[in-house]
VMD Tcl script that builds the backbone (N, CA, C; Angstrom):
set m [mol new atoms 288]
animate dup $m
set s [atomselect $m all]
$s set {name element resname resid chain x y z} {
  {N N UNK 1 A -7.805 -19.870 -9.278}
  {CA C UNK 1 A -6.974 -19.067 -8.400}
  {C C UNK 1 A -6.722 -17.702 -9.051}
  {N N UNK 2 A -7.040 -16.719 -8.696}
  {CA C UNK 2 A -6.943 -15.441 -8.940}
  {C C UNK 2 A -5.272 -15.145 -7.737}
  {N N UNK 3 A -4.418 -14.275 -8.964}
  {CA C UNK 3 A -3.168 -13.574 -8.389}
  {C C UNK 3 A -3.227 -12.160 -8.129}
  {N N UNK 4 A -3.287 -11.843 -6.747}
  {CA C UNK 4 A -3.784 -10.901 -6.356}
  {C C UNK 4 A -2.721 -9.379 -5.439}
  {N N UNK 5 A -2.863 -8.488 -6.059}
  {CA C UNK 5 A -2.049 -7.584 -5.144}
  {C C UNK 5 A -3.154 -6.236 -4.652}
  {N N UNK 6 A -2.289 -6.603 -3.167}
  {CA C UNK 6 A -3.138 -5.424 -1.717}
  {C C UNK 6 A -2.062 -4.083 -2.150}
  {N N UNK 7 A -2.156 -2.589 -2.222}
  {CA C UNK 7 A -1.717 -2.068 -2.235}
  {C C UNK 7 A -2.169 -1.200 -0.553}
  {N N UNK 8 A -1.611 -1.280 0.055}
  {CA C UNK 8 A -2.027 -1.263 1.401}
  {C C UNK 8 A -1.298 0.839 1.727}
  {N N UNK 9 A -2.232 1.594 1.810}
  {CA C UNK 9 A -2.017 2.974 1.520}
  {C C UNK 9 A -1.786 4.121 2.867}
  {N N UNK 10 A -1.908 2.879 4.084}
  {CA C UNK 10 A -1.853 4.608 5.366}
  {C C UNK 10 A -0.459 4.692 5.422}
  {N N UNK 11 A -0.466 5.752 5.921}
  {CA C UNK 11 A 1.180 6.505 6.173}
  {C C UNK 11 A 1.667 6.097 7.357}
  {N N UNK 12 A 1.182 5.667 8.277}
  {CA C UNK 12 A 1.940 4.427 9.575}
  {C C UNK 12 A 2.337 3.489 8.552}
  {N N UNK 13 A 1.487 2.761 8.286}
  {CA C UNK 13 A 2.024 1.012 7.526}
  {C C UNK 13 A 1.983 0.763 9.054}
  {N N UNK 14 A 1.880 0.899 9.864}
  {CA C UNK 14 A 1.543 -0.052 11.217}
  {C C UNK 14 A 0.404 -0.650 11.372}
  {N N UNK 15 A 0.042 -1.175 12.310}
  {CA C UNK 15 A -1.330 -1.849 13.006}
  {C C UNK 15 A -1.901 -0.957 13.665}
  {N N UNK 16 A -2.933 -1.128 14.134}
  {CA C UNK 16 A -3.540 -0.122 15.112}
  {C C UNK 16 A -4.422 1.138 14.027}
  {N N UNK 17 A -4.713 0.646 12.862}
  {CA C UNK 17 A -5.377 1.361 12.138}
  {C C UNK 17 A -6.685 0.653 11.275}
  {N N UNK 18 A -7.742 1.333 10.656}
  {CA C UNK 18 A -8.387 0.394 9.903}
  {C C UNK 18 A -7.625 -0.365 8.807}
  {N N UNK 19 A -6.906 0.838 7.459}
  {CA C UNK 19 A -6.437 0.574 6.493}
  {C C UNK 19 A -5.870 -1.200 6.751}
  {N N UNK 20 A -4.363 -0.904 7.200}
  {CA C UNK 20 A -3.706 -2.527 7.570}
  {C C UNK 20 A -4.681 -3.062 8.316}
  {N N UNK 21 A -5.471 -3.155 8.966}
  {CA C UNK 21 A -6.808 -4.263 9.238}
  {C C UNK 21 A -7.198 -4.846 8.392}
  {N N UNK 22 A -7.724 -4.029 7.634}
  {CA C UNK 22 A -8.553 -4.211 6.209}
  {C C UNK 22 A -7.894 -5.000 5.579}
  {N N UNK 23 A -6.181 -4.872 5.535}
  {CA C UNK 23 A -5.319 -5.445 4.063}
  {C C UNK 23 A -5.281 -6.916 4.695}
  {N N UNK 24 A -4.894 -6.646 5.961}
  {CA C UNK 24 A -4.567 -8.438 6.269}
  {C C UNK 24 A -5.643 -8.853 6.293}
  {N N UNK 25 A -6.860 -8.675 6.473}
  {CA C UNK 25 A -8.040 -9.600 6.742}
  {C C UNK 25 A -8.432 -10.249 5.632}
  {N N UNK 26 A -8.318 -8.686 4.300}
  {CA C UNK 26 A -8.543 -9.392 2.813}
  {C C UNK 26 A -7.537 -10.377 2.252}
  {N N UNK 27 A -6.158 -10.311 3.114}
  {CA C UNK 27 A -5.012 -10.914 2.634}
  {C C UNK 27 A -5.714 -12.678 3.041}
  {N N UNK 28 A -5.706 -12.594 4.625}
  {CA C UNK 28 A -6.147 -13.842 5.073}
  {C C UNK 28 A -6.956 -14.702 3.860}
  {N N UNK 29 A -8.265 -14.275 4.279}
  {CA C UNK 29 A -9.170 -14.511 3.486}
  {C C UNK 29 A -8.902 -15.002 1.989}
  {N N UNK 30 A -8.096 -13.964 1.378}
  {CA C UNK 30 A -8.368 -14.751 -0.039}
  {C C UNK 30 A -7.274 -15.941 -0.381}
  {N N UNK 31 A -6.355 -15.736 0.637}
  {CA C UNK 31 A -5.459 -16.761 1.110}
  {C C UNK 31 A -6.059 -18.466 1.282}
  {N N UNK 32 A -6.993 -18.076 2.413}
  {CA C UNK 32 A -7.630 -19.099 2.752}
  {C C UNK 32 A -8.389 -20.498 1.652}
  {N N UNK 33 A -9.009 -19.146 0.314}
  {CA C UNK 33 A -10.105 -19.324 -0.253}
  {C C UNK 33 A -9.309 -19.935 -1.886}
  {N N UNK 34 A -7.623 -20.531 -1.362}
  {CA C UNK 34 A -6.869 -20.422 -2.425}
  {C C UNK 34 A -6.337 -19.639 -3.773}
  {N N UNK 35 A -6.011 -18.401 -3.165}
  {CA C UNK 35 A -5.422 -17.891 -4.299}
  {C C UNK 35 A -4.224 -16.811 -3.469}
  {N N UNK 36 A -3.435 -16.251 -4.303}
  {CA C UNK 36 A -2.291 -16.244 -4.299}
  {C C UNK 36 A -2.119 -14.168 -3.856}
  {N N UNK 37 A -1.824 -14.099 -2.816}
  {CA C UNK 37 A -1.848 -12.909 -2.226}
  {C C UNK 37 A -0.513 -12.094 -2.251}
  {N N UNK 38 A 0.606 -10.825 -2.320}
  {CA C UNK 38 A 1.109 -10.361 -1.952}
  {C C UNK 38 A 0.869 -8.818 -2.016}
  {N N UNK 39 A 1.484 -8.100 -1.188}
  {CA C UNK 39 A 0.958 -7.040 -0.506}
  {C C UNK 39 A 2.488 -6.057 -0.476}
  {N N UNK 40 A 1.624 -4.753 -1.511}
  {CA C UNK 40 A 2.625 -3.253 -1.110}
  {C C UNK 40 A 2.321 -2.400 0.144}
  {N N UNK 41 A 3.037 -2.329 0.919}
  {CA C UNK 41 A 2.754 -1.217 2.018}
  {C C UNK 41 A 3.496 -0.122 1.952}
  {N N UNK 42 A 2.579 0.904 1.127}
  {CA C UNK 42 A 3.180 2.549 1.050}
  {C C UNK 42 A 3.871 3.087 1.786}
  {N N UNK 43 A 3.531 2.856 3.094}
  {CA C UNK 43 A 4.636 3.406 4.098}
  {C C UNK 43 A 6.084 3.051 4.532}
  {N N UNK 44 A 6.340 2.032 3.612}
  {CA C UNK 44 A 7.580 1.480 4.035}
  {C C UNK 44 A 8.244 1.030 2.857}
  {N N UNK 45 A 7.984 1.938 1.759}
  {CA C UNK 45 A 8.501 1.756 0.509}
  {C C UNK 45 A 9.619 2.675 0.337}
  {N N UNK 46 A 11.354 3.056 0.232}
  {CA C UNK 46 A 11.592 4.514 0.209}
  {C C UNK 46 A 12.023 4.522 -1.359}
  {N N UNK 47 A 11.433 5.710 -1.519}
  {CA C UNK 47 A 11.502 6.162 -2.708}
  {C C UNK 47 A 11.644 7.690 -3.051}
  {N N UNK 48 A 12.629 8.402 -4.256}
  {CA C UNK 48 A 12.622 9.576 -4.440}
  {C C UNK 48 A 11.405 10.379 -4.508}
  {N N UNK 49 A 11.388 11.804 -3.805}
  {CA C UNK 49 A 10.257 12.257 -3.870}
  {C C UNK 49 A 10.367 13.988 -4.869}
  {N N UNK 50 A 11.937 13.833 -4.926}
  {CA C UNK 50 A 12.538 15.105 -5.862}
  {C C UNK 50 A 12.326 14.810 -7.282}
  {N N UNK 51 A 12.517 15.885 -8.101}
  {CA C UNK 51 A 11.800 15.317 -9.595}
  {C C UNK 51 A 13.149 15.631 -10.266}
  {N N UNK 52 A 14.510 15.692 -9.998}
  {CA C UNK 52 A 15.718 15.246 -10.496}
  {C C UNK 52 A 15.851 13.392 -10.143}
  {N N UNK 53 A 15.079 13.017 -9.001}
  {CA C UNK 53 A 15.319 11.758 -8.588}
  {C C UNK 53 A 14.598 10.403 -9.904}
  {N N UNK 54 A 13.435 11.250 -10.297}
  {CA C UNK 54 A 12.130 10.465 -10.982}
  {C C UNK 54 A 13.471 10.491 -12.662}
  {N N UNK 55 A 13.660 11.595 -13.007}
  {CA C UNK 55 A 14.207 12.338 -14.303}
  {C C UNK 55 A 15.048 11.148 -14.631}
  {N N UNK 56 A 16.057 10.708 -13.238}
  {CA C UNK 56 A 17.276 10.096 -13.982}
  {C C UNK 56 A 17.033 8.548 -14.556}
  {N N UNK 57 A 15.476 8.065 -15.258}
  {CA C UNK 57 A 15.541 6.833 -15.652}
  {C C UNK 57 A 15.374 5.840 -15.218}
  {N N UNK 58 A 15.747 5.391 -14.130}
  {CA C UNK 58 A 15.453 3.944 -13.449}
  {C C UNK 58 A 15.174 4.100 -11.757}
  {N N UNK 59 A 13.671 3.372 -11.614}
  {CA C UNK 59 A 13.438 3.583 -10.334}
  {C C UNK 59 A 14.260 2.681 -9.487}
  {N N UNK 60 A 14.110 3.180 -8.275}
  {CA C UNK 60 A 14.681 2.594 -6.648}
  {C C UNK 60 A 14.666 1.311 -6.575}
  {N N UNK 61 A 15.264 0.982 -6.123}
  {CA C UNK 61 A 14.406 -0.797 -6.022}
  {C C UNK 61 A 12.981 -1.086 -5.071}
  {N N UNK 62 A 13.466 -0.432 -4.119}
  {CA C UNK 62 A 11.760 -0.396 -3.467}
  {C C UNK 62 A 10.605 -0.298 -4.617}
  {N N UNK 63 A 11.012 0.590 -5.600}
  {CA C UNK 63 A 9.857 1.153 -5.804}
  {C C UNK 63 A 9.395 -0.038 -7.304}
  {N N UNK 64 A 10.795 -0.028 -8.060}
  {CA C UNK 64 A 10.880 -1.387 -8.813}
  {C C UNK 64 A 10.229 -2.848 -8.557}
  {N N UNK 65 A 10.628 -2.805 -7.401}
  {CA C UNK 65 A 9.834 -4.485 -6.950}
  {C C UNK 65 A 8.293 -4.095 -6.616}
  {N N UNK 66 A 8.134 -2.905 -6.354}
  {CA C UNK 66 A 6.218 -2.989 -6.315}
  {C C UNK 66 A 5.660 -2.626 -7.342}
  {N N UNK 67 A 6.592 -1.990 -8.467}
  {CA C UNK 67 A 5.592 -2.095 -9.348}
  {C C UNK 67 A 5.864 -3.301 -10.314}
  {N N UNK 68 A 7.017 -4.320 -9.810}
  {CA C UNK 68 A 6.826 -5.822 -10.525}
  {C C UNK 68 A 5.771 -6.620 -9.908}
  {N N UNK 69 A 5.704 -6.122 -8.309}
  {CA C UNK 69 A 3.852 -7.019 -8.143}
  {C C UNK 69 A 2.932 -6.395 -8.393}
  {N N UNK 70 A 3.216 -5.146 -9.356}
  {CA C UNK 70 A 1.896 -4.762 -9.888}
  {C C UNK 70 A 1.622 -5.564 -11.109}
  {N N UNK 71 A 2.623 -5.636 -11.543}
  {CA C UNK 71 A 2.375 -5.917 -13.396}
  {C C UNK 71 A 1.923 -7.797 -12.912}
  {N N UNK 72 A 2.599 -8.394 -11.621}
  {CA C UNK 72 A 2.110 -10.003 -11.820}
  {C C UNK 72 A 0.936 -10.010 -11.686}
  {N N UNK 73 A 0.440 -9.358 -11.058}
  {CA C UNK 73 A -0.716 -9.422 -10.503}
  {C C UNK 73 A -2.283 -9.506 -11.348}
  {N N UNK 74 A -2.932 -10.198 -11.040}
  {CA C UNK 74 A -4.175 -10.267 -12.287}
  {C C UNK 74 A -5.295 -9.461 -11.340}
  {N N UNK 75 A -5.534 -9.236 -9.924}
  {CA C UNK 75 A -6.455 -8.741 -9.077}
  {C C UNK 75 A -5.733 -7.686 -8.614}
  {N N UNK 76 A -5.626 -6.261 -8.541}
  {CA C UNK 76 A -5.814 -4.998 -7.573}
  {C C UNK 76 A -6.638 -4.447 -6.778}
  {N N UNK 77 A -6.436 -4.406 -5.342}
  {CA C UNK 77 A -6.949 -3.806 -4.628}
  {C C UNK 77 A -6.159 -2.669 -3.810}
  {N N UNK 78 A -6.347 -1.593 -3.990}
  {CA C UNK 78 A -5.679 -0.164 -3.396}
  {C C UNK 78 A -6.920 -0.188 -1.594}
  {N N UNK 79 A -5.645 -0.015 -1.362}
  {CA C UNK 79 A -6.705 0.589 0.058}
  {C C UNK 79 A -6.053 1.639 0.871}
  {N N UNK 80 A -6.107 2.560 1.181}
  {CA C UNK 80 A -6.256 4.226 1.301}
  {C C UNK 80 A -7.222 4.719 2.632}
  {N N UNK 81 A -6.460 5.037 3.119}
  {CA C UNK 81 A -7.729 6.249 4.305}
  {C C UNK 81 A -7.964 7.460 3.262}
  {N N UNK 82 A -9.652 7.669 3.799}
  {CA C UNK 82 A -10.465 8.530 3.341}
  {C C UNK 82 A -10.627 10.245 4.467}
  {N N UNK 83 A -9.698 10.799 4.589}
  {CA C UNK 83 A -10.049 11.992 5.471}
  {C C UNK 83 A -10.931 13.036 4.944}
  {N N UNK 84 A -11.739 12.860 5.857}
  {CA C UNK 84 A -12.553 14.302 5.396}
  {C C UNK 84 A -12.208 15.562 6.187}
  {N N UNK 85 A -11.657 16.315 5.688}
  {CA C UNK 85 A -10.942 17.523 6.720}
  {C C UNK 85 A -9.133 17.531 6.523}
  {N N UNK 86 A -8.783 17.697 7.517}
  {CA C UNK 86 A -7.282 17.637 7.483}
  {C C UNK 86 A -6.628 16.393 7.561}
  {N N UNK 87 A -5.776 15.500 6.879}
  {CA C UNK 87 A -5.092 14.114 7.101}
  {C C UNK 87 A -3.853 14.908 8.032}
  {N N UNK 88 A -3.356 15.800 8.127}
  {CA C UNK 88 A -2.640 15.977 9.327}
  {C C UNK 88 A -3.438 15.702 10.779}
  {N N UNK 89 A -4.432 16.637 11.002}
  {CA C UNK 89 A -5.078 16.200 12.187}
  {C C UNK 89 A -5.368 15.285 12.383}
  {N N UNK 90 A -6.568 14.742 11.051}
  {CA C UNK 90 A -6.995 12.832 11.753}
  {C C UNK 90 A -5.652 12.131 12.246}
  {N N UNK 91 A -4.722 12.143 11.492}
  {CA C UNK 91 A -3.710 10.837 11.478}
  {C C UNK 91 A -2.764 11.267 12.670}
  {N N UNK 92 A -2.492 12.425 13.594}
  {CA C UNK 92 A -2.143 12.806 14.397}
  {C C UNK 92 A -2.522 12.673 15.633}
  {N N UNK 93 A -4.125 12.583 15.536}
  {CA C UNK 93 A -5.126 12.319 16.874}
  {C C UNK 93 A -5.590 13.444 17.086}
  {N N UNK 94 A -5.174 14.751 16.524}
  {CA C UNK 94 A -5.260 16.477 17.106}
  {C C UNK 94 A -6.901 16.539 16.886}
  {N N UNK 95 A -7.534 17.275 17.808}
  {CA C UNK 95 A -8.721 17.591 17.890}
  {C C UNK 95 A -8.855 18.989 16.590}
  {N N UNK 96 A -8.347 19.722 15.978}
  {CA C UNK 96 A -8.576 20.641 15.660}
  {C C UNK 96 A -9.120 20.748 14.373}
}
mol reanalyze $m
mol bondsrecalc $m
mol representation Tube
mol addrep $m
């Protein structure tokens, strides 16, 4: 049994995209195949983004508990949209 963490990377964190397709299917799957799955979704993590916030020593708890399923974890997989061009436009729908 391999212990495994999805770092699951679009900026929805909704459905209706490849990225979360991708995470649950690999989630299913290695689920299935017995081993031990949990999953960060970037978009729904809140965390300081000011660098007085980072400075003062101890992270958020959001941000604390994902990087404690980083460290359990013996398998990483990051998964990320790839834009070529603007990630405002793709992820917007805008033709431009």
């Amino acid at each position: 049994m391999t212990i495994t963490c999805i770092i699951q990377g679009h900026p929805s964190g909704g459905e209706g995209h490849f990225c979360p397709a991708l995470a649950h299917s690999y989630s299913e799957g290695a689920t299935r195949a017995g081993h031990e799955v949990r999953m960060v979704t970037v978009a729904e993590l809140d965390f300081p983004v000011l660098k007085q916030d980072w400075n003062s020593g101890q992270a958020p708890p959001a941000t604390a508990d994902a990087q404690g399923t980083i460290r359990w974890a013996e398998h990483l997989l990051i998964i990320h949209p790839l834009w070529i061009g603007s990630m405002l436009s793709s992820w917007a729908g805008s033709n431009e």
